[in-house]
C-alpha positions, 0 to 999 in steps of 0.5 A: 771883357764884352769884346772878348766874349763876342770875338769869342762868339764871332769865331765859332759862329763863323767856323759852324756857319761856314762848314754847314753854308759850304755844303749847302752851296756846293750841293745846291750850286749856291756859286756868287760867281762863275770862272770861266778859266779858258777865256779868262773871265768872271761872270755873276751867279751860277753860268754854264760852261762856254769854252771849257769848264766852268769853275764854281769853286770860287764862288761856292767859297765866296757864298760860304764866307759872307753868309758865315760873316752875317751870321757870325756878326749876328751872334757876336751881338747874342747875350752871354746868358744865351751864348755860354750854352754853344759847346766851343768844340763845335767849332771843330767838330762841326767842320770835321763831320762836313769833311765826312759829307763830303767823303760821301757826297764825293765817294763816286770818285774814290769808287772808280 
């Protein structure tokens, strides 16, 4: 039963932790890493572009899941007296006002 009540915790911890770190990351360029597409290589941390365009998408991701993961793993070992208290829709209700964000973080592009 305690497993089921901290997977629970786990997933929901994790989808809010994500959402919320993702836009963090991308509006403060929190990137792990940096793609470097033309020439074929990795570099760690944010790096500007060299011959063509840096690509920090896949950074961005990778910052989100582990601080969403560390964050998740701490709450799966919060007591149920506490957890009973987060609404589990947040789970999605969180993630789909993040998309509403980034409508507006991004409406320079729908504009033009």
């Amino acid at each position: 039963m305690i497993a089921v009540r901290s997977s629970a915790n786990f997933v929901i911890t994790f989808a809010i932790a994500f959402a919320v770190l993702y836009v963090l990351a991308v509006e403060n360029n929190w990137a792990l890493f940096t793609y470097h597409a033309a020439l074929e290589e990795f570099a760690f941390l944010v790096e500007k572009q060299k011959d063509g365009p840096a690509m920090y998408w896949y950074g961005w991701l990778s910052t989100a899941g582990i601080g969403a993961f560390a964050i998740a793993a701490a709450a799966s070992w919060v007591p149920e007296s506490l957890s009973k208290r987060i609404w589990p829709g947040l789970a999605w209700a969180v993630p789909l006002a993040t998309m509403f964000a980034f409508v507006y973080i991004l409406r320079g592009f729908f504009t033009k």
